[in-house]
C-alpha positions in Angstrom: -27.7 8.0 -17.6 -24.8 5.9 -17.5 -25.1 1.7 -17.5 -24.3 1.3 -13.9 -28.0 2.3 -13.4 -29.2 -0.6 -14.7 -27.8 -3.2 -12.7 -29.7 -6.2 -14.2 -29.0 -4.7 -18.1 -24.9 -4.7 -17.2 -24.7 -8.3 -15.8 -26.6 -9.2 -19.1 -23.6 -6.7 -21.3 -21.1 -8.2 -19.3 -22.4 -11.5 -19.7 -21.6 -11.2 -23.5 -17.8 -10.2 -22.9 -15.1 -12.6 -24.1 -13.0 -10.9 -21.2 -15.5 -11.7 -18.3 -16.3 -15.6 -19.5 -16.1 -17.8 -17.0 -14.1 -21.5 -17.8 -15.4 -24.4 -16.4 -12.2 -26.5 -16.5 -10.2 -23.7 -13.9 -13.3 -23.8 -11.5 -11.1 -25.4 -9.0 -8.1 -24.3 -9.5 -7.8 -22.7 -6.1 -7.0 -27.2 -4.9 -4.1 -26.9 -7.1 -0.3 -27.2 -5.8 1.4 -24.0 -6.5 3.8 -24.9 -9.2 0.5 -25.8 -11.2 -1.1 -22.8 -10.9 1.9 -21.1 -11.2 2.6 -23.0 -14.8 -1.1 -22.6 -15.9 -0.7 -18.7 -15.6 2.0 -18.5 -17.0 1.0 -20.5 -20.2 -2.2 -18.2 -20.5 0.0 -15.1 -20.2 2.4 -16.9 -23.4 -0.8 -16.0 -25.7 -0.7 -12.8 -24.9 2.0 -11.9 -27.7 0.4 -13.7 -30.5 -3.5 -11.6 -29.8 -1.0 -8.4 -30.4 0.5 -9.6 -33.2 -2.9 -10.1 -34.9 -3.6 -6.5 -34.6 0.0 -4.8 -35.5 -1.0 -3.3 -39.0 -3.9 -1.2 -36.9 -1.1 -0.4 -34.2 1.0 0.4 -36.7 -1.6 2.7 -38.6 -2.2 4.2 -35.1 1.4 5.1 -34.6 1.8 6.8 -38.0 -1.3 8.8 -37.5 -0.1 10.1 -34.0 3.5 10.8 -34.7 2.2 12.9 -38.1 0.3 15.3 -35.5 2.9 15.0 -32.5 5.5 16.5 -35.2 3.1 19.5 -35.4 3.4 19.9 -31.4 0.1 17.7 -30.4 -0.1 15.7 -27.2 -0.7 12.4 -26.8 -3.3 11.6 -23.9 -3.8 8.3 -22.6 -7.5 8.1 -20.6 -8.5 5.0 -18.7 -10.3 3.8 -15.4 -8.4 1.9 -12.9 -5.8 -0.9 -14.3 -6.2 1.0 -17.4 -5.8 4.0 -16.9 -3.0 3.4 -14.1 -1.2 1.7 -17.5 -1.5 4.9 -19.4 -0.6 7.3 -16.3 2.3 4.6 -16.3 3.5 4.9 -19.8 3.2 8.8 -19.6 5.5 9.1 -16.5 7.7 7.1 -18.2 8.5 9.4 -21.5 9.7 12.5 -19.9 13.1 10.4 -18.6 13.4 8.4 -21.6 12.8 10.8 -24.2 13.4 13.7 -22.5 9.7 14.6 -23.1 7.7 17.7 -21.6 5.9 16.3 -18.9 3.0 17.9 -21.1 2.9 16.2 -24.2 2.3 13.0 -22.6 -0.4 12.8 -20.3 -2.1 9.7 -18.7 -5.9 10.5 -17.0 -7.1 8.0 -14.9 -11.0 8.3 -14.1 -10.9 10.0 -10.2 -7.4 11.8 -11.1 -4.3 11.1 -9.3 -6.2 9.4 -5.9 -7.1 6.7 -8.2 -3.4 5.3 -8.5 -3.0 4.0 -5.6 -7.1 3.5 -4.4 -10.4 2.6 -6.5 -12.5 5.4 -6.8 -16.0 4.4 -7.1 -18.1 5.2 -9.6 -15.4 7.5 -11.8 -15.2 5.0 -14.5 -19.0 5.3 -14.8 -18.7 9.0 -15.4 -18.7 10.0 -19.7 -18.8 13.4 -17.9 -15.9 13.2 -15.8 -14.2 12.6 -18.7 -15.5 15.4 -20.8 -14.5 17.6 -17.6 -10.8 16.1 -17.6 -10.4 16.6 -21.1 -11.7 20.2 -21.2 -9.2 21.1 -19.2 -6.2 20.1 -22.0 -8.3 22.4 -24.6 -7.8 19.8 -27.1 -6.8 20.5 -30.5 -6.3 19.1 -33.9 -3.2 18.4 -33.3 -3.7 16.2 -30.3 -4.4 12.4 -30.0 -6.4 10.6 -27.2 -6.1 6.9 -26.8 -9.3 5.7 -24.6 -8.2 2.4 -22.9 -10.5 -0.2 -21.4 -10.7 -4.0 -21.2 -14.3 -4.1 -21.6 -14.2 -1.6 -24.4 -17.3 -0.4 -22.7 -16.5 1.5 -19.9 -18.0 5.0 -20.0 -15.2 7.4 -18.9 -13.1 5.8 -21.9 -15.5 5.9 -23.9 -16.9 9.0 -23.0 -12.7 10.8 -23.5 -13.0 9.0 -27.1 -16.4 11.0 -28.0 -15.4 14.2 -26.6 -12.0 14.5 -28.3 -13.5 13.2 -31.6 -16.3 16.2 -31.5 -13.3 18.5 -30.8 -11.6 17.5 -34.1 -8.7 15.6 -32.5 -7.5 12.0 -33.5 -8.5 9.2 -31.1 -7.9 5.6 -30.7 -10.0 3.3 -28.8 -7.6 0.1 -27.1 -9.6 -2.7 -25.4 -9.6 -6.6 -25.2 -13.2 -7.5 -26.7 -14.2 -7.5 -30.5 -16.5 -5.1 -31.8 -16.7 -2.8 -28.5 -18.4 0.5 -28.6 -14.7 2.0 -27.8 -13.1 0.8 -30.8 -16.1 1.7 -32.8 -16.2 5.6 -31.8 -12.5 6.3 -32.4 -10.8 7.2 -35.3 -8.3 4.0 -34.9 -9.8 0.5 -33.0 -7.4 -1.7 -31.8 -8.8 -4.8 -30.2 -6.6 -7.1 -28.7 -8.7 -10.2 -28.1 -7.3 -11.9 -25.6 -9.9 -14.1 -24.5 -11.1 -15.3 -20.9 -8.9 -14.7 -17.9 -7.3 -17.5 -15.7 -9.3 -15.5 -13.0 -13.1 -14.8 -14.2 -13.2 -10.9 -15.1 -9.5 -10.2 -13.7 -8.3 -8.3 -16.5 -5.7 -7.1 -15.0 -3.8 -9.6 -15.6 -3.9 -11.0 -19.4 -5.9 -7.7 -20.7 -3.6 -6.0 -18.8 -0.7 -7.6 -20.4 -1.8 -6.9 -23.9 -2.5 -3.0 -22.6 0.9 -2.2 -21.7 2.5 -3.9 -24.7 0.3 -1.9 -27.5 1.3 1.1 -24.9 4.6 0.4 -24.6 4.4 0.3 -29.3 2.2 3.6 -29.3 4.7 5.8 -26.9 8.1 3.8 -28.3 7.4 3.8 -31.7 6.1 7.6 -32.0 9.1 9.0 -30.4 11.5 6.6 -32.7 9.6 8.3 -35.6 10.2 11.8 -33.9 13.9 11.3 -34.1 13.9 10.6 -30.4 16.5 7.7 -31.1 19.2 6.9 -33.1 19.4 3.7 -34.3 18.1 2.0 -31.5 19.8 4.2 -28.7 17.8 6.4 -26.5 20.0 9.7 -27.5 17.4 11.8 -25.9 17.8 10.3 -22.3 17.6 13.1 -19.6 21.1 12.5 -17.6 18.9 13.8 -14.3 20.8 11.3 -11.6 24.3 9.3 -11.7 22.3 5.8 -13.3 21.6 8.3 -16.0 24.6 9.9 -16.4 26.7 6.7 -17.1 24.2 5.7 -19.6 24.6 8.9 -21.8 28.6 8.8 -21.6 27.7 4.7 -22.7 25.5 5.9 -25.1 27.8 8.4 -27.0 30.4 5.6 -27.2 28.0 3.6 -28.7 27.2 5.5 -31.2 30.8 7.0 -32.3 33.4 4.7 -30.7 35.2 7.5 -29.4 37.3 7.3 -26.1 36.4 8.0 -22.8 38.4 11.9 -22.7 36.7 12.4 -26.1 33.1 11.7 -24.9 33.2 13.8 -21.3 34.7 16.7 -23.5 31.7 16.4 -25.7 29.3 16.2 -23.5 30.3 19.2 -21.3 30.8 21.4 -24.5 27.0 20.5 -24.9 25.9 20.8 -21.6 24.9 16.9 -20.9 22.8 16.4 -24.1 23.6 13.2 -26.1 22.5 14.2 -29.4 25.0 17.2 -29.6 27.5 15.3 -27.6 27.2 12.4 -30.6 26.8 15.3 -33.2 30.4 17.2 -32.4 32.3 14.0 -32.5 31.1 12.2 -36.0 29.8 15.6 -37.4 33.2 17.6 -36.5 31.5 20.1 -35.2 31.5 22.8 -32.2 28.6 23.0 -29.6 26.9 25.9 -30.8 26.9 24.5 -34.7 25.6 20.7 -33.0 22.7 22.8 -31.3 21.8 25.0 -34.4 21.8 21.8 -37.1 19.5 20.2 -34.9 17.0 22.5 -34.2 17.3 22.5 -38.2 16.6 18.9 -38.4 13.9 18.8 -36.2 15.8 16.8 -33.8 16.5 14.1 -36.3 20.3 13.3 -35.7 20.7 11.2 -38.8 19.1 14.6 -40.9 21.8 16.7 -38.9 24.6 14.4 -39.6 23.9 14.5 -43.6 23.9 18.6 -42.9 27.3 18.6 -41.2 28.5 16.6 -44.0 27.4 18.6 -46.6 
């Protein structure tokens, strides 16, 4: 039986929640000029940064631990109810264009599926079950990491995703905004971001929500930078899939070899549009086919191929 069953026992668990405290000295706000308001948001949201920083040696932990099982061909799987999840399904979308990701090793569930983008669905993030049935559904292995995200660090679906990958031997990480929260405390790696009462009481969308998608942003960024899905700090695995994209790999390939304009667009059509081999050919001296084979060599590391095309 899930919490939300016992309506008088979650107003007192919620009552304890640094994230739902209310503050006395913004109760009227609302008779504020604009500008005021406007400043006092924005100063809360200037804390944000500094609650991450606190916790980047867990982040960081997080990030070695996922990238070590990603390089094996494990998924990483974001799982979340409503701003939370929406965050994950957010950063998820995102790696496919970026990285040039399969759309399945990235995945973001959000408590009530896709629907629950765009409307509440009430009651999903209630639901350890739902969870358990969305997760069943990846056949989770070893190899896989599943980050349960939630404010609260108690809400059921998250933690339920957390408990359920766990038992199934895969590595989890529990995000949320409170200190010692049952999420954090069932995952492998807890990472709690305290950022303290919102300018709004129990908003967390908005300074919770802050801290979500910058530890995101670290665990999705990070991990594919120690895939080899950079180089230096160029995205050389960019899928060129529209005209914004396409400038940006020909940009790209200069900056990372200097080479002229002719020079680049001959690369890249000898490599049919990927950046890596395109960068490859022109510092490595290499053809095409040779680019293509010392990667797949490298594991997609360009620096590893470039030492092979040197030696």
């Amino acid at each position: 039986m899930t919490s939300s069953s016992h309506p008088r026992d979650l107003r007192a668990e919620l009552e304890t929640l640094t994230t739902e405290a209310f503050r006395p000295e913004l109760a009227e706000i609302d008779r504020l000029p604009t500008l005021e308001i406007a400043k006092l948001m924005n100063g809360e949201d200037a804390t944000v940064p500094a609650a991450v920083a606190a916790r980047l040696p867990q982040i960081a932990a997080a990030i070695d631990a996922i990238a070590e099982r990603m390089a094996r061909g494990g998924r990483l799987v974001y799982a979340g109810a409503g701003t939370a999840g929406r965050l994950g399904v957010l950063d998820a979308s995102e790696c496919p264009p970026t990285f040039d990701t399969d759309p399945s090793q990235v995945v973001g569930l959000i408590a009530g599926g896709p629907g629950a983008m765009v409307t509440s669905v009430e009651g999903a993030e209630d639901s350890r079950e739902l969870a358990v049935k969305d997760l069943g559904a990846l056949e989770l292995t070893e190899r896989d990491t599943v980050v349960g995200v939630s404010a609260s660090g108690r809400t059921p679906y998250a933690v339920g995703a957390v408990e359920h990958a766990r038992a199934r031997g895969a590595l989890t990480v529990g995000l949320s905004c409170n200190a010692d929260s049952a999420l954090a405390a069932a995952a492998d790696h807890g990472i709690e971001i305290v950022v303290g009462p919102e300018l709004l009481t129990g908003s967390t969308r908005l300074k919770a929500g802050t801290a979500q998608k910058l530890v995101l942003n670290m665990l999705s960024t990070i991990t594919m930078i120690r895939l080899g899905k950079t180089y230096g700090n160029l995205m050389v695995d960019v899928r060129a899939s529209n005209d914004k994209l396409r400038a940006r790999s020909h940009r790209i390939v200069a900056l990372a070899t200097g080479a002229s304009d002719e020079e680049i667009e001959r690369a890249l059509a000898a490599t049919g549009g990927e950046v890596k081999n395109a960068i490859l050919t022109i510092l490595g001296g290499v053809d095409g086919a040779t680019a293509k084979r010392l990667l797949t060599e490298s594991g997609g590391h360009l620096r590893a191929a470039l030492e092979k095309s040197a030696g």
